[in-house]
N, C-alpha and C positions, 0 to 999 in steps of 0.2 A: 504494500500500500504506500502510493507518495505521502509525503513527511506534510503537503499541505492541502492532504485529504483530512486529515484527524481534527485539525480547528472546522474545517468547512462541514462537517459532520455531528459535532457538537452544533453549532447555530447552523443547524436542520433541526438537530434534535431539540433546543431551545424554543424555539418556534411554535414547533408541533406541542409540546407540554406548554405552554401560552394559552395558545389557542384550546387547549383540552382542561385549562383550566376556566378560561370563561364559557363552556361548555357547561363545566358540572358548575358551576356558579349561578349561571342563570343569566348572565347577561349577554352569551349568545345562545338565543332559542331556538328550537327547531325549526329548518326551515331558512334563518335569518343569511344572507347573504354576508360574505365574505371578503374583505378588500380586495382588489387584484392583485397578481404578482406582481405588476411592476410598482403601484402604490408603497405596500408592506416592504417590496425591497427599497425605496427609499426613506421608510419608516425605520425601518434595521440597519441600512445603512450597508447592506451586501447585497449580490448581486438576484437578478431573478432564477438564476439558476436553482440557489439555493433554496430560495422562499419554493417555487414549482416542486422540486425536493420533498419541501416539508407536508405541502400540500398531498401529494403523492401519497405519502405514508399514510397521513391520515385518513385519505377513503380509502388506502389498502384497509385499514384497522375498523374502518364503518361507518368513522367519527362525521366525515364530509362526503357529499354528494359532490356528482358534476354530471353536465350532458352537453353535445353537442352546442354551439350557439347562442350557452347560458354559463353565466356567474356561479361562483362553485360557492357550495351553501352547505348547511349542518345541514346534516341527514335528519329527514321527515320522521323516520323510525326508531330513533334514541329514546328511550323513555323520559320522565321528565327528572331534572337533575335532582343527586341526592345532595343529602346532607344541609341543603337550601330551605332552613323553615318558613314558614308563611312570617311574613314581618309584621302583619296585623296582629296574629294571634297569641298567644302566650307564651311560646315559643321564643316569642322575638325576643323579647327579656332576659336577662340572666338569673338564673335559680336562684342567688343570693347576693344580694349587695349590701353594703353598712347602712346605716341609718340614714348619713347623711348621702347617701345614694340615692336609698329609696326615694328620700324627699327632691330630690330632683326628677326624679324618673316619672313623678306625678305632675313639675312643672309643666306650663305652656310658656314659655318666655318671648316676651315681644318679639312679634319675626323683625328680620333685618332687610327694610322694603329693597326689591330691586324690581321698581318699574320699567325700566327700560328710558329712551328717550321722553321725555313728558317738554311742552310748551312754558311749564314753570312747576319748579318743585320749592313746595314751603315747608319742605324736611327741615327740623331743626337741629343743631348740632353741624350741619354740613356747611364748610365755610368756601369762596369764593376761591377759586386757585389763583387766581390773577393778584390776590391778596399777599401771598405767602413770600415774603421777603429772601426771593431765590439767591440774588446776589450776597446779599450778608450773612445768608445762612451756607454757600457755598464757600465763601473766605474764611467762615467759621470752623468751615469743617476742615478746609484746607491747610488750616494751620494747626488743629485737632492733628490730624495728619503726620504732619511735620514734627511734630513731638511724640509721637509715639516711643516707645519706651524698646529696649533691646530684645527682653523679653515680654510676650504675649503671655499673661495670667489672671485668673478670676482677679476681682478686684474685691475691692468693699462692700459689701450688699446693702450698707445703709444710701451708697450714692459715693460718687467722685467727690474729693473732698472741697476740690475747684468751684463745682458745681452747688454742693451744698452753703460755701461761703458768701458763693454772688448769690445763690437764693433767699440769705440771712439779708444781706443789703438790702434789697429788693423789695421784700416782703416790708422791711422798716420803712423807705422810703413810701412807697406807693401804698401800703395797708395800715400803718402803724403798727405793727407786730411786732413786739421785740422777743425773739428765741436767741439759744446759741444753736451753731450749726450743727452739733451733737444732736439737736431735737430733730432735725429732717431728718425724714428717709424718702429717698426718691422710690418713685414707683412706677410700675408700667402704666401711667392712665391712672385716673381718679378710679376706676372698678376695680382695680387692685388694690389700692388704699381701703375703699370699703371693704372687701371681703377681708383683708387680712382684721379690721378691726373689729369685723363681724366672729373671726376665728377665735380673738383674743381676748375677747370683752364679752361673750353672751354665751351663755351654755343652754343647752335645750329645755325648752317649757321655760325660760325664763323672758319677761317681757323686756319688751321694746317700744319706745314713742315714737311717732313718722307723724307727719304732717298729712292730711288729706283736703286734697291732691297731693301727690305728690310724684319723686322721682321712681317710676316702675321699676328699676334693675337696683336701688336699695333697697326697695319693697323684698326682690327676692335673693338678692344678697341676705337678707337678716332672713327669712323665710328657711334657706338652707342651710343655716346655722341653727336652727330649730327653734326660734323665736318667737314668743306670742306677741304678735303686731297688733299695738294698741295705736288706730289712725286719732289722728287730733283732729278738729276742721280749722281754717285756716279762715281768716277775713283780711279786712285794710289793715292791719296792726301786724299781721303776718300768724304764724301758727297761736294760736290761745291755750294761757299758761295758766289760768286760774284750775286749781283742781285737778293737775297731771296724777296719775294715779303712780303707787310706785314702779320702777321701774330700773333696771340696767343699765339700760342705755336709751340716748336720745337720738335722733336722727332730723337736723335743721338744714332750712338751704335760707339763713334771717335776714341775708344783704339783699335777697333777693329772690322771692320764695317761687321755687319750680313745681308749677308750671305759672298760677297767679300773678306771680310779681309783687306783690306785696313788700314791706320792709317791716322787719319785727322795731315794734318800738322798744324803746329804752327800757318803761316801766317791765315788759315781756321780756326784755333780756336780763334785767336783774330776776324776775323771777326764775326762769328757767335755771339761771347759774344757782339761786340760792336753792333751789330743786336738788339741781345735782349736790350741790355740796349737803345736804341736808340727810339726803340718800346715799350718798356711795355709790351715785351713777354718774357714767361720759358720758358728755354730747360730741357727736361727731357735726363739726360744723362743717358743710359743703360750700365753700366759697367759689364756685366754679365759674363765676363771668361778672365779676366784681370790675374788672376793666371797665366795662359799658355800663358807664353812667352820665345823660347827657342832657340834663339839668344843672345837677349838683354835683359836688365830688362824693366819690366813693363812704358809704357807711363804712364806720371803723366794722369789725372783726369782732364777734364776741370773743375770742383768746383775747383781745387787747384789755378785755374790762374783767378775766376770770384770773381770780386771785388764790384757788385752790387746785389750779391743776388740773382741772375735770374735762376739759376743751381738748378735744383733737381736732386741728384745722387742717383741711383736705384743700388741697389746690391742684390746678394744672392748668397746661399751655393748648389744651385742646381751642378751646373759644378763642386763643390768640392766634395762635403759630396754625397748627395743624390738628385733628384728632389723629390722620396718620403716625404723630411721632410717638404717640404711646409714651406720655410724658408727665408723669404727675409728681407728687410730693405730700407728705404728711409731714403736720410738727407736732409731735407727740407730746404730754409732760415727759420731763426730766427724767423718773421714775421708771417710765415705759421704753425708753426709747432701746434699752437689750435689749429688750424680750423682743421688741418690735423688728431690728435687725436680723435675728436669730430667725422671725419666723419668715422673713423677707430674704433672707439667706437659703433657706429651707425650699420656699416656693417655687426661687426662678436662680439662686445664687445671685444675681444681681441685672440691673438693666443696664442695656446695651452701653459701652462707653464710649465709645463716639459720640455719639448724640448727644450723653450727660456733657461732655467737653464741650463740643457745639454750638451748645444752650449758654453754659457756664459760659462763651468767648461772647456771644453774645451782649450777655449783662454787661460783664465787666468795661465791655468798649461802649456801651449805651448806646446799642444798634438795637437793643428788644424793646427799652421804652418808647425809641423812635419811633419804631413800626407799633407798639402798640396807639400808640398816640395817630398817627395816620389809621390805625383801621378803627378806630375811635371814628373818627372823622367820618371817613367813610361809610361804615355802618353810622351812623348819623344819618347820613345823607339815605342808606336805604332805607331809614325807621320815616322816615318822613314822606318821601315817596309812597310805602304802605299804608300812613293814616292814612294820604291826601287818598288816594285810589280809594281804599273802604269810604272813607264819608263821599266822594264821588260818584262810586259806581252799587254801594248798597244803603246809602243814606242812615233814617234811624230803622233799618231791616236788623242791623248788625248795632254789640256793643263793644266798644273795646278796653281792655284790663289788660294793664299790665306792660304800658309802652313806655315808660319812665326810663327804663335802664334796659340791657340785655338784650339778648340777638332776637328774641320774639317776643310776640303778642298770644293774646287768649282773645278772639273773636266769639263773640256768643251770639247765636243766629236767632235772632228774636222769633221770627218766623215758623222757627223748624221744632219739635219736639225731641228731647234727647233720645226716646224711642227709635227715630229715626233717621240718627247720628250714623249710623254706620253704610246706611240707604246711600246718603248724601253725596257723604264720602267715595260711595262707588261709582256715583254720577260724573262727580268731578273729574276722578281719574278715568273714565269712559272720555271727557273730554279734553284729556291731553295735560289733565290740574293736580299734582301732587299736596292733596292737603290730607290733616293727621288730627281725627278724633281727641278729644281731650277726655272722655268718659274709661279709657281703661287705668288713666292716672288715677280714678279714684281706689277703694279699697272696697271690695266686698263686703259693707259694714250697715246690715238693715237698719241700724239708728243713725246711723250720717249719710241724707240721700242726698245725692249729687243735684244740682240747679235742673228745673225740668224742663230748659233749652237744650238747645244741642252747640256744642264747644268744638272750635277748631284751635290748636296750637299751629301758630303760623309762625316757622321761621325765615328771615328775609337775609342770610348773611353769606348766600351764595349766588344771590341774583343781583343783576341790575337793574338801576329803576325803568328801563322801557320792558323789560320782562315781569318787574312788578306789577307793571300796569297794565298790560299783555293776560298776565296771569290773574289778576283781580276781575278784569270785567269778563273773562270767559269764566270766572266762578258764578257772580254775580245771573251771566246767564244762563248757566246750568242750575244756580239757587233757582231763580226763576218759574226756571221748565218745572225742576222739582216740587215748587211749591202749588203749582197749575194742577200739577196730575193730583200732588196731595188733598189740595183742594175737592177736586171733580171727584176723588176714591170715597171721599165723606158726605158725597151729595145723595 
């Protein structure tokens, strides 16, 4: 046998067991048609010889059909694949999982919309690419780069210590915070910050306070830590502190309450703090879009006014920079901050360093305030765009909550019944309209029933203003149509 028949005989044989594994898999069925040879051989990257080869064997063995003038296909007469359980049935499941398994395995968690191309999407959280200060974040990186160290090794798992110093600056100047840099721990994204303080602060059956409305993925961050979710309601004062029941932990967004907008007043933040301290419970304060405020300046931080330590303040650069960079920070008390490393150590060993450097080059040269200061501006300019269009194109149809600060608004359809929130919603997007119910923010909680309007969360920090307004009055005439037919169905 030539010496370069032995490789060409393996990738035959490789091929053939491929293809015989999406056979018994299930994801090619009987019947299903088969790439060609010369496709597959540029899929493998050798030549068709070999793929015609592989092919070969496998109708010798039964696996594939071929005929005259047709596409070579699995055989009609294969029975149906084994070991492939039905995914619906019980089956699908694993016979035993931990506790904190099972409780997941019962979630539904918000799906992650992928509409396709739409005429305006008022997805919130998604920011404008044209935003994203590429030049300064490429010099950033680039000198990141340049210093890189001889040897490549895990790092700190609390954060670069670069990073965590210009985040101490930072936080002082722009929020009034004062920590030492020992109190950060960087994190991948504010949803890792949650769940790690969900890990390390609540044990099951034990309660938790959240705001109602609120943020759905803290909802089931503390949910899967086995937390009885005691929802709050929320008014113009921000979540209501009179008579918190006791509790573990707290769950706030007070600079700026998601999804409402609201700002906790003073009187509500001394209570809250005197709450925990009283208890022996954290509040995890979510400061997630404290930038965008375009009245006034930014509300201090309750960590600025908490005198015992009970404050975890969550931030991140998602609202600023990008959500892509998977960028966040916690500043822990003093007290917490091992344990907090340890279990941030544990999770992921540490986030990525590049980027922590990156960010850190950032601050320090005062290229992040710039830019946040310009997308200040900017968002500005699209919050304003969005009033003028809604009082334009929906008059008093629509009310609006919540345009004081941050990337969105809370539209409540005076028109439309919350029953028929989710109808609405499909209209829109039948019309090319990316808009997003605000009724699953609430909490499954029969004594706190949600407004009996129907709520859109609109966010505007990825569009421009002729797509705002593009995207307003093709809502506006699909609300319309919507309410015609509603109308005519009650006659």
């Amino acid at each position: 046998m030539a010496s370069d028949d032995v490789p060409r005989r393996r990738i035959t044989h490789r091929i053939g067991e491929t293809i015989k594994g999406q056979i018994a898999s299930g994801l090619l069925a009987p019947g299903a048609r088969l790439p060609s040879t010369r496709s597959l051989a540029v899929e493998w990257g050798v030549s068709r010889t070999t793929v015609t080869a592989a092919y070969e064997q496998l109708i010798a063995e039964g696996y594939l059909e071929t005929r005259q003038g047709a596409p070579t296909q699995v055989a009609r007469g294969l029975p149906p694949a084994a070991g492939r359980p039905d995914q619906t049935g019980p089956a699908a499941c694993p016979d035993r999982l931990s506790a904190h398994g099972q409780r997941l395995r019962e979630f539904v968690l918000p799906p992650t919309p992928d509409t396709g191309p739409l005429l305006a999407d008022f997805r919130y959280g998604d920011l404008a690419a044209g935003d994203f200060p590429m030049l300064a974040w490429r010099k950033a990186a680039g000198a990141a780069l340049l210093r890189r160290k001889a040897r490549l090794r895990y790092e700190e798992p609390s954060g670069s210590s670069g990073l965590r110093a210009a985040l101490q600056g930072y936080l002082w100047r722009a929020r009034g915070l004062r920590c030492d840099a020992g109190q950060i721990i960087v994190v991948n994204g504010s949803q890792q910050g949650l769940d790690l303080c969900a890990r390390l602060l609540i044990d099951p059956g034990e309660r938790a306070v959240m705001e109602d409305p609120g943020y759905n993925l803290a909802r089931q961050v503390l949910l899967a830590a086995g937390a009885e979710i005691v929802p709050v309601p929320v008014d113009e004062e921000g979540m209501r502190t009179d008579g918190l029941p006791l509790a573990r932990l707290a769950y706030v967004t007070p600079s700026h309450q998601f999804p409402l907008g609201s700002v906790m007043s003073a009187a509500r933040r001394r209570e809250l703090l005197a709450w925990a301290r009283h208890g022996g419970a954290y509040v995890i304060e979510d400061d997630y879009d404290s930038e965008y405020r375009f009245d006034i300046a930014p509300v201090p931080p309750l960590q600025a006014l908490d005198q015992a330590a009970r404050v975890i303040y969550l931030g991140t650069v998602s609202k600023t920079l990008s959500p892509t960079l998977r960028l966040g920070y916690l500043v822990v008390p003093p007290a917490l901050s091992s344990t907090f490393a340890k279990a941030k150590r544990l999770a992921d060993r540490q986030t990525p360093s590049l980027e922590q450097e990156a960010l850190a080059g950032l601050i320090e040269g005062g290229a992040y305030e710039r830019h946040v200061r310009r997308a200040r501006r900017r968002n500005g300019e699209r919050r304003a765009a969005l009033l003028a269009a809604l009082s334009a194109r929906l008059g008093d149809a629509v009310t609006v909550v919540g345009a004081d600060a941050g990337l969105h608004v809370v539209a409540w359809l005076n028109r439309v019944p919350r029953a028929r929130e989710d109808a609405l919603v499909a209209r829109a997007l039948a019309a090319g309209i990316g808009v997003y119910p605000i009724g699953p923010l609430y909490a499954p909680a029969p004594d706190i029933a949600p407004p009996e309007t129907a709520g859109l969360v609109m966010g505007y920090a990825s569009l421009d203003e002729q797509a705002i307004d593009r995207g307003v009055r093709k809502l506006a005439e699909a609300l319309e149509a919507f309410c015609v037919e509603g109308d005519e169905g009650r006659r």
